[in-house]
C-alpha positions in Angstrom: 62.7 -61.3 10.2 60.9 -62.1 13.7 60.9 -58.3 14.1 60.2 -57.2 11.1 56.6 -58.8 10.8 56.3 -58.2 14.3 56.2 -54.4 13.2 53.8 -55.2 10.1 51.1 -57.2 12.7 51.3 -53.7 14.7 50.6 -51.4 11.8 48.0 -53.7 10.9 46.1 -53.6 13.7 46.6 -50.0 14.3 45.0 -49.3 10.6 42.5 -51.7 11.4 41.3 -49.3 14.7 41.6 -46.4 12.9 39.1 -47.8 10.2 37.2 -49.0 12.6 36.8 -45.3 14.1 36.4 -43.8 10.9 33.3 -46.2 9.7 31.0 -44.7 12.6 32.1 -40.6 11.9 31.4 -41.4 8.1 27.8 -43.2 8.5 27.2 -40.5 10.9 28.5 -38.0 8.7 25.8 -39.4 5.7 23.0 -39.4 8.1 23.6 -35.6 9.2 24.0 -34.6 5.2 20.7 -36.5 4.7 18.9 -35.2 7.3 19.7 -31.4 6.5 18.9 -32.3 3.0 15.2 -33.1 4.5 14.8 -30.3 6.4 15.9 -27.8 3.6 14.0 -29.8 1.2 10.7 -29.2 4.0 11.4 -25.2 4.4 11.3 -24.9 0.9 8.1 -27.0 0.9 6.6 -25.1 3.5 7.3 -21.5 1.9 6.2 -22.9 -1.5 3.4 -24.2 0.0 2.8 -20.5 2.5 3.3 -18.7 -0.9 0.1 -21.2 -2.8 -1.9 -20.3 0.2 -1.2 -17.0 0.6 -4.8 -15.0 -0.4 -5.1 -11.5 -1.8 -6.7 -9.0 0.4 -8.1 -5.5 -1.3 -10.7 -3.0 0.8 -10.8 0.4 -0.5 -13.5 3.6 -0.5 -14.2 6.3 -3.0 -14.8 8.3 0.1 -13.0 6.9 3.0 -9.6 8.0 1.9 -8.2 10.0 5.0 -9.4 13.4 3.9 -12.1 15.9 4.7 -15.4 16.0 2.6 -18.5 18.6 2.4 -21.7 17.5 1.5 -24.7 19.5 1.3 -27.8 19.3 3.5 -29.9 18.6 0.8 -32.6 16.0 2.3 -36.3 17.3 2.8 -35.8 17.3 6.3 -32.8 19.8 6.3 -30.2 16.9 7.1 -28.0 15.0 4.7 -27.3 11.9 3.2 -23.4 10.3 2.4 -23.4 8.0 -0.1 -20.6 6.0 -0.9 -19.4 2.5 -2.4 -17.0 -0.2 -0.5 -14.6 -2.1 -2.5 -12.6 -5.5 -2.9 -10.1 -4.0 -5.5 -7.8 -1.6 -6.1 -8.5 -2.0 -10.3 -9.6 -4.8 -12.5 -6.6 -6.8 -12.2 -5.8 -6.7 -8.1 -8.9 -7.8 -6.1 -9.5 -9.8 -3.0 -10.2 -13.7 -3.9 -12.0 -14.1 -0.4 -15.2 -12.7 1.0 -14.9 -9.6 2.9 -16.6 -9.5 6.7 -16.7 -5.2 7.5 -18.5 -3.0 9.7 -19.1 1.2 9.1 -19.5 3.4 12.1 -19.9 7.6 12.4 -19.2 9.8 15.2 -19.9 13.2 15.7 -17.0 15.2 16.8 -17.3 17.1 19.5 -14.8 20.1 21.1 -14.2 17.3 24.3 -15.7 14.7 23.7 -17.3 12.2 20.9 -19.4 9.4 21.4 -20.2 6.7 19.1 -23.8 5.9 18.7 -24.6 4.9 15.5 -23.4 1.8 13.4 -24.9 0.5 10.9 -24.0 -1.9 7.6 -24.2 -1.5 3.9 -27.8 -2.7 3.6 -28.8 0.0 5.2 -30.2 -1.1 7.8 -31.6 1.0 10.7 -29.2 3.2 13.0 -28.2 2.6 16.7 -27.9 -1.1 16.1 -24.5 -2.9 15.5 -24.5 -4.4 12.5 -22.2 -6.1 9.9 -21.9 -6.3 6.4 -21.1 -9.6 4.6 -19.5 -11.2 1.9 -18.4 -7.7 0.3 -16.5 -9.5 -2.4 -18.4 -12.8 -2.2 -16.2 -15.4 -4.1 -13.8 -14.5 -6.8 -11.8 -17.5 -8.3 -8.2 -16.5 -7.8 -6.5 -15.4 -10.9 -9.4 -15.0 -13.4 -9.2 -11.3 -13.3 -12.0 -11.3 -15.9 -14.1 -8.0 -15.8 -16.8 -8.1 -13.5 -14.8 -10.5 -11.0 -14.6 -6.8 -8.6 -17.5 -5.9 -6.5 -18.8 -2.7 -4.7 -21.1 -2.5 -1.8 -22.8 1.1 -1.7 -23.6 2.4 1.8 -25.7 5.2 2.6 -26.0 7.1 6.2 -29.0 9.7 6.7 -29.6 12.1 9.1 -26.3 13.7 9.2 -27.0 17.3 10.8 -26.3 20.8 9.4 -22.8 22.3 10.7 -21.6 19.3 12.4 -18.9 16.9 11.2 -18.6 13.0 11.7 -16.0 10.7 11.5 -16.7 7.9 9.4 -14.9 4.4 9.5 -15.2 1.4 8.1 -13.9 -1.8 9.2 -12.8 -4.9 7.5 -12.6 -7.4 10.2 -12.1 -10.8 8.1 -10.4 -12.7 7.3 -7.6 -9.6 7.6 -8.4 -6.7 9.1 -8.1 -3.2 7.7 -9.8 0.5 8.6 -11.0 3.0 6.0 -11.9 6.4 6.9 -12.7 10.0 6.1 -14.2 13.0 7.6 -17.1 14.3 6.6 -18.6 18.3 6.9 -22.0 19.1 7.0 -23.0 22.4 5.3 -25.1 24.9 7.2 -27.7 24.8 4.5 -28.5 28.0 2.3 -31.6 27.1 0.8 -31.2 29.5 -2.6 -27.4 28.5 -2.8 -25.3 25.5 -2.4 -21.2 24.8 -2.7 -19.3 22.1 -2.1 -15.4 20.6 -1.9 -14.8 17.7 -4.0 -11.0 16.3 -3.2 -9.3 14.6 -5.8 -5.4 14.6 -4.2 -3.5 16.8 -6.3 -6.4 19.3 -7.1 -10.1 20.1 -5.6 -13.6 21.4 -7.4 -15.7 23.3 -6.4 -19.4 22.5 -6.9 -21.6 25.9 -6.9 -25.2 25.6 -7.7 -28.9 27.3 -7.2 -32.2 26.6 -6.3 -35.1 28.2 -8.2 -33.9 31.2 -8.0 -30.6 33.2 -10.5 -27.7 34.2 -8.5 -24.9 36.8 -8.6 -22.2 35.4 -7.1 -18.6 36.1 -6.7 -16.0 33.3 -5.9 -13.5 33.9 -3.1 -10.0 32.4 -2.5 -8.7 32.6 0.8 -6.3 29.6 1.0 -2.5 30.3 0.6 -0.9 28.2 -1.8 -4.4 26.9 -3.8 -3.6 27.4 -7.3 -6.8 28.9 -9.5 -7.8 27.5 -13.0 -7.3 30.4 -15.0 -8.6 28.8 -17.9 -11.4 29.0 -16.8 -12.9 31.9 -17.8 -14.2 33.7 -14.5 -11.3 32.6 -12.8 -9.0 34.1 -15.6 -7.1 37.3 -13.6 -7.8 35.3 -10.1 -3.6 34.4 -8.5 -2.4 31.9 -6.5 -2.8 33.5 -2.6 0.4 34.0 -0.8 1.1 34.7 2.6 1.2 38.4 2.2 -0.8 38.7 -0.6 -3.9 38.3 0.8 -7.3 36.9 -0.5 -8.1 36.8 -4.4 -11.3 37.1 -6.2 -13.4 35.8 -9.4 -14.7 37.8 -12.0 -18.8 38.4 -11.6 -20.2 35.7 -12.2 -24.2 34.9 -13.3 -25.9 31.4 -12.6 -29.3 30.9 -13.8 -31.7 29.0 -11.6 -31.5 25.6 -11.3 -28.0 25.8 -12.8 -24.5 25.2 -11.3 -20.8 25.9 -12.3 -17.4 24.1 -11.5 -14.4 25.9 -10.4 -11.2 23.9 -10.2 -8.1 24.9 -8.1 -4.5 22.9 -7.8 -2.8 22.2 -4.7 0.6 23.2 -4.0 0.4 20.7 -0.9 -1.5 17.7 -1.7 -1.9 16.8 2.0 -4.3 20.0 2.8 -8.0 20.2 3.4 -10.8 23.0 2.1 -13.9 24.1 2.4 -15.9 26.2 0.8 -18.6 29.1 2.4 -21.8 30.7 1.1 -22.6 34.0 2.5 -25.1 36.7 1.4 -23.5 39.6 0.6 -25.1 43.2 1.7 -23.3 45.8 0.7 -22.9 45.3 -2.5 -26.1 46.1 -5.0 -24.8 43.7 -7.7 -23.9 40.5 -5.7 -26.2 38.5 -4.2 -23.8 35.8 -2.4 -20.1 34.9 -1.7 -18.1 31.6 -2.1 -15.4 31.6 0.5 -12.7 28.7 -0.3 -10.5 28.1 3.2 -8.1 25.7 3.9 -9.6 23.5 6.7 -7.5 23.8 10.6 -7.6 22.0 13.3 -10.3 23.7 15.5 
């Protein structure tokens, strides 16, 4: 019997350690499961919290978009004038909630080398000055998208010389930063006939017009791959130029001073450039001019 209890005091105490052991691994235990229940519970906070606070940033351009745009010389003194708008949207219903700090420069590019000179912001303020343009969206309550809630600065640059082409960039600077631009062809100016290239991604028009004088012009296609509107009726038996087709031409076509026509052609690649050329034509009694449309190289 001595033994026997002998043997129950041991297991006793031996249970007694062992719960004793077991009481510190389980309130550790708790406090680890607590404590990575608070920190979970504090990332999900914080990325709630990132998402809230996260702001919506739009800056777009009608004309800054990459590509390659002719403009006329059209001003009195033989230069031209770009016009063209700034934006905090991409439509009515995604705009930036936050004003809009942004800069717009132009270089002329040259064969080695081009040099920055002129900067200048969307109030038009003078040239060879840096300047910046402010609260571009002002403040738009986030998540109105009510109409008017967008906003468009319009900037204008002068003095943008005949046969030369510029590089034009704008910059939004804050509070993200982002850089529109586009490159932009001055016409050597024909002062009784004018063409331009407008670029609208998967097809381009082009804008012929005269001064106060009537034309006889014929349109031109040079560009491989630039797919004529044959609806239109001088541009009804013009083809699509291939690469051993060679170049394709308009019917006769009369404008009347003061007057202008639109040609339209489709682009088989959506990524090319073009231009269009006036020339006088010569030898040919019943047409007074040419309008060459090329695809624009590198040069």
């Amino acid at each position: 019997m001595r033994r026997q209890k002998k043997k129950q005091e041991c297991a006793t105490k031996f249970w007694d350690q062992i719960a004793r052991m077991r009481m510190p691994l389980m309130v550790v235990c708790i406090l680890a499961f607590g404590a990575s229940m608070i920190y979970a519970k504090y990332i999900q906070t914080s990325q709630y919290n990132d998402a809230i606070t996260a702001r919506e940033f739009y800056f777009s351009s009608d004309v800054l978009d990459g590509g390659v745009h002719e403009i006329p010389a059209l001003d009195e003194d033989g230069t031209a004038t770009l016009t063209f708008h700034l934006m905090n949207h991409e439509d009515q219903l995604r705009y930036s909630d936050v004003p809009i700090t942004y800069e717009v420069t132009w270089e002329e590019e040259q064969k080695n080398t081009a040099e920055t000179d002129h900067v200048e912001s969307a109030n038009g303020n003078e040239a060879g000055r840096l300047l910046q343009g402010t609260n571009l969206s002002e403040k738009i309550a986030a998540g109105e998208g009510k109409n008017g809630q967008t906003n468009d600065k319009t900037v204008t640059i002068s003095g943008l010389e005949q046969g030369k082409t510029y590089t034009v960039t704008a910059t939004a600077t804050a509070p993200y930063t982002k850089t529109l631009s586009a490159i932009i062809r001055v016409q050597q100016k024909n002062e009784e006939l004018q063409a331009t290239v407008t670029d609208h991604g998967n097809y381009i028009e082009v804008t012929v017009w005269t001064a106060d004088k009537a034309k006889k012009i014929r349109l031109i296609n040079q560009a491989v791959g630039l797919i004529p509107d044959n609806t239109d009726s001088p541009m009804k038996d013009m083809l699509t130029v291939t690469d051993t087709s060679g170049e394709s031409q308009s019917d006769l076509i009369d404008l009347k001073s003061n007057a202008s026509h639109v040609f339209r052609f489709f682009k088989s690649d959506a990524e090319k450039n073009y231009k269009a050329t006036v020339t006088t034509v010569t030898d040919h009694a019943e047409i007074d001019n040419a309008v060459t449309v090329e695809e624009v190289t590198n040069e």
